[in-house]
N, C-alpha and C positions, 0 to 999 in steps of 0.2 A: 366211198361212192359219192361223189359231186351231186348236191340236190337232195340227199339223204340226211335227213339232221332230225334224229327225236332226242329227246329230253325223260327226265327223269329224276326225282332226289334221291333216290340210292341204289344201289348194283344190282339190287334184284329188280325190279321196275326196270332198268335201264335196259339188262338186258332183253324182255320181255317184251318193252318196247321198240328194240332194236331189231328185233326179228320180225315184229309187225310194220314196222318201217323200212323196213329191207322186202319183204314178200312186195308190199303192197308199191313200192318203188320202182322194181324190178317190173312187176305186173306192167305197170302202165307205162314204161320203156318200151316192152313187149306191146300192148297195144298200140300202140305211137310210132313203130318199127325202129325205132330208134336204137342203134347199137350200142351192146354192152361190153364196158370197157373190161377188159383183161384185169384177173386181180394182179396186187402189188409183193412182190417177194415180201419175207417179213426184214429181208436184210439191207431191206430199199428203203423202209418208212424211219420215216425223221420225227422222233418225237420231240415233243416240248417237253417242258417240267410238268409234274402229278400225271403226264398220260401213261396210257398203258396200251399192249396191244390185245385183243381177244378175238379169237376166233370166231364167227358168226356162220352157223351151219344153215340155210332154208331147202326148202325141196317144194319146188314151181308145184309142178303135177297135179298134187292133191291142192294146193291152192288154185290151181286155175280152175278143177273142177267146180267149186263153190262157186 
């Protein structure tokens, strides 16, 4: 996701952080009406070296309520 970038020193933070970085990204796309792009097959993404691909699940709904 373009504009989505958190940080972290180890996997478990990362991904932690990645879902609060994905809610709260999404959020303000959504605020901003700005559309949201289509995800990417996993047989599309080009990785580098050391990356890896992982799934990232969020559910809007109960965050927008907050």
């Amino acid at each position: 996701m373009p504009g989505c970038l958190p940080c972290a020193e180890n996997l478990e933070n990362a991904i932690k952080n990645v879902k609060e970085a994905l809610l709260l990204h999404l959020y303000d796309m959504e605020e901003d009406h700005e559309e949201i792009p289509e995800s990417t097959a996993f047989h599309q993404i080009k990785l580098h070296e050391n990356q890896t691909i992982m799934l990232i699940e969020v559910y809007m709904p109960s965050f927008r309520e907050k």
